[in-house]
Every structure is written in C-alpha cells, then in structure tokens.
N, C-alpha and C positions, 0 to 999 in steps of 0.2 A: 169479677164478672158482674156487668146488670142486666137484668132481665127482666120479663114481667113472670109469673109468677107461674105459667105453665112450661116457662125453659129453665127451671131451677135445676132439672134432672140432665139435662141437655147434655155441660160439660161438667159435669162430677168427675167422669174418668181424666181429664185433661188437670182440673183442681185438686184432683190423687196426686197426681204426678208432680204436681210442683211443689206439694207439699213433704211429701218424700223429698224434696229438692232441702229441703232445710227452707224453706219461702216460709211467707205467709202468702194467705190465699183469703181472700174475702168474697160475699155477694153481696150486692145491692138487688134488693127484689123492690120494683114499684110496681104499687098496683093504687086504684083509683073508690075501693069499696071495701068493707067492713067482708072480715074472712069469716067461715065457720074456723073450730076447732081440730078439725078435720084436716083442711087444708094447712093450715099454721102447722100442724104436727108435721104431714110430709116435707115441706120444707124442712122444717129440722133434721128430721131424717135423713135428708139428702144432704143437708150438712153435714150431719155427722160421720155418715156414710164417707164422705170425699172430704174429712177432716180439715174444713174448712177453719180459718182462725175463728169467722164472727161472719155476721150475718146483719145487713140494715135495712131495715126498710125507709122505702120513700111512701107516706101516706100521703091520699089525695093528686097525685096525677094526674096530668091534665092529657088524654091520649087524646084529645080533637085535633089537638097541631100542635106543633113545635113552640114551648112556650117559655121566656125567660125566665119563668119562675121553676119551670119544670129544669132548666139549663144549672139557674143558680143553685136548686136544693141537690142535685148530681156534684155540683161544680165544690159544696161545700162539704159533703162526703167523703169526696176525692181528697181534696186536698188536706184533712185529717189522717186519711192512708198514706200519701206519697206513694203510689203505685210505680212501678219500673214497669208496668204490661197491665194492660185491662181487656178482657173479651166484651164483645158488644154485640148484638143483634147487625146484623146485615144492613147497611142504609137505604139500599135498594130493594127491600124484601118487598116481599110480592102480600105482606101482611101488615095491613098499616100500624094494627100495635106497636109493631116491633121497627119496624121505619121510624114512628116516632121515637121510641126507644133509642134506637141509634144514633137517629140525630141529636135527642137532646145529650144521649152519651158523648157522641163525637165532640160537640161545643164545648162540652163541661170537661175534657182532657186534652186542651190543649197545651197541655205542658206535659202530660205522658208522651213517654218516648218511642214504645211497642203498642201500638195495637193490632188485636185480630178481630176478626169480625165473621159471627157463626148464620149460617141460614138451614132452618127446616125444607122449605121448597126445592124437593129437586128436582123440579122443574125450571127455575130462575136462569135464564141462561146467561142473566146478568152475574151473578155469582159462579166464581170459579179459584174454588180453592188451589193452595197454592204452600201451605204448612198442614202435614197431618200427624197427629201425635197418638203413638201406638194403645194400644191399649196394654194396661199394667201387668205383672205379671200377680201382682195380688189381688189384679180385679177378674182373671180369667175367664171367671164362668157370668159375669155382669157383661150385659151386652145397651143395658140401656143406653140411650141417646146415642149409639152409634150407627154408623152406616155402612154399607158396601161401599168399598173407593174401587173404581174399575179404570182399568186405566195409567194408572198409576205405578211410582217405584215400588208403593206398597202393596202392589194388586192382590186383592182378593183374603186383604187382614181388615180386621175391624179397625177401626181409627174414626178421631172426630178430626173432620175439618176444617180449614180455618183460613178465612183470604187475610192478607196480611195489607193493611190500610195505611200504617208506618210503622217500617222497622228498623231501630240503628242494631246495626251488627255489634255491642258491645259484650261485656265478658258475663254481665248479670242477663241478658238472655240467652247465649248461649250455655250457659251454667242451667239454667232454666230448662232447655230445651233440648242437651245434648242427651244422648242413650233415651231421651223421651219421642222424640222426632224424628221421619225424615223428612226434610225442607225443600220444594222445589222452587225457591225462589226465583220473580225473575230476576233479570239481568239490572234491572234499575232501581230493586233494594244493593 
C-alpha cells in the first residue's frame, strides 16, 4: 500500500487479510515534513495492528506535481518488494495529495500486475468501486477506515473498497482474495 500519511489507517483491515493469506504486506507512507513522535507512533500502531511485514518511508515528497524523482524513489521501493498487488490512492481523487500520490504510484508499478485504487470522497462520482473486501472475522468490533457499501452484493456489511486499475485473474490473487472478497468485476477484467 502507498499513502500519505493520514490513509495509513484506511486499509489495515484489507492488510489483516492478506496477511492471514500467508502474504507479505508492506506500506510505503510519503510524506514531505519532519513528524512529531506522535504521529511516527500511530503509524506503528497501525502496522502493527494489521501485521504488516515492514513499513518505508519516502522522505521529502514532492506533493506540488507529479515529479520524476517522486516516480523514481516509489519506483526503487517497489522494485526491492516485487509486489504481486499494490493499493494506491485513487488517481482521480478529488484531493490533490493523493492524486499526486497515485500518479507517482501508478508510474513507479508499471510492472505490477494487480492494482487497486482506494478513495475517501464519497462523493467522487469518478470513483466506483468494483472489489470489496469483508471485513475479518478477527477485526469484528474494528470498524476503522470502513464504509457503508449500499448497493451492492455485499449490502449493508462493512467492507473497504477498491476500483480495480489492472487486474490479471492469476492464482496469486485470487489466493489473495478468495474467502476475503466479493468481486464485481467488470466484464473487461
């Protein structure tokens, strides 16, 4: 997952699950300023919490625009990982943080195979998820970073959502996603 540094909480529940999967599960948090104490600890926390393998930071980010250097320091994290699926901020977000975010995400995995892509706005009506992943049965009474999904096969459970940006149907995501999902993919994954 990359984020900046107030969606660390976002999909913890989604990074439970995969870790339970026998996975590894990483974040990339960038941010662009020197943290308190404070904030460095919740992060952890939220690691820890959604037994993350590791945690990196990108220091110094550049959130004014989309920047090759912000592409290249993603692009050389990644490819340390070898990720099979990376979550990313929404590229259309209606928050330019995270627009930036995505984009320089998007660039820097172009040789991952799964991506999804989370947005807080539910108002965006550019965004329309399309994979919702349940919520666990060991996170039950955690409800952070989820939402109501209305509408939906899942109607009326908590789940995080997730538009799917490329997905190859192979056996390592659905290993990933199986008993954790249900998938309304369209027709042209």
């Amino acid at each position: 997952m990359v984020c900046i540094p107030s969606d660390v909480q976002v999909c913890h529940r989604t990074l439970s699950r995969i870790r339970e999967s026998g996975r590894k599960a990483y974040i990339i948090v960038v941010k662009n300023q020197q943290w308190s104490r404070q904030r460095i600890n919740h992060v952890k926390d939220v690691a820890r919490k959604s037994r993350v393998t590791g945690v990196f930071y990108r220091e110094r980010f550049d959130f004014s625009q989309i920047t090759q250097g912000n592409v290249k320091s993603l692009e050389h994290i990644m490819e340390g990982l070898s990720p099979s699926m990376i979550i990313i901020p929404f590229v259309n977000s209606s928050d330019k943080f995270r627009r930036i975010v995505g984009w320089s995400s998007l660039l820097a995995s172009r040789s991952v195979r799964n991506i999804l892509m989370y947005d807080l706005d539910t108002k965006n009506v550019r965004y329309n998820p399309n994979v919702f992943v349940k919520k666990s049965k060991s996170l039950i009474d955690s409800t952070q970073g989820a939402r109501m999904v209305v509408g939906s096969d899942i109607q009326k459970e908590l789940a995080d959502p997730f538009m799917c940006h490329r997905v190859v149907l192979n056996d390592d995501l659905i290993d990933v996603l199986s008993d954790t999902a249900e998938s309304r993919l369209a027709s042209k994954y």
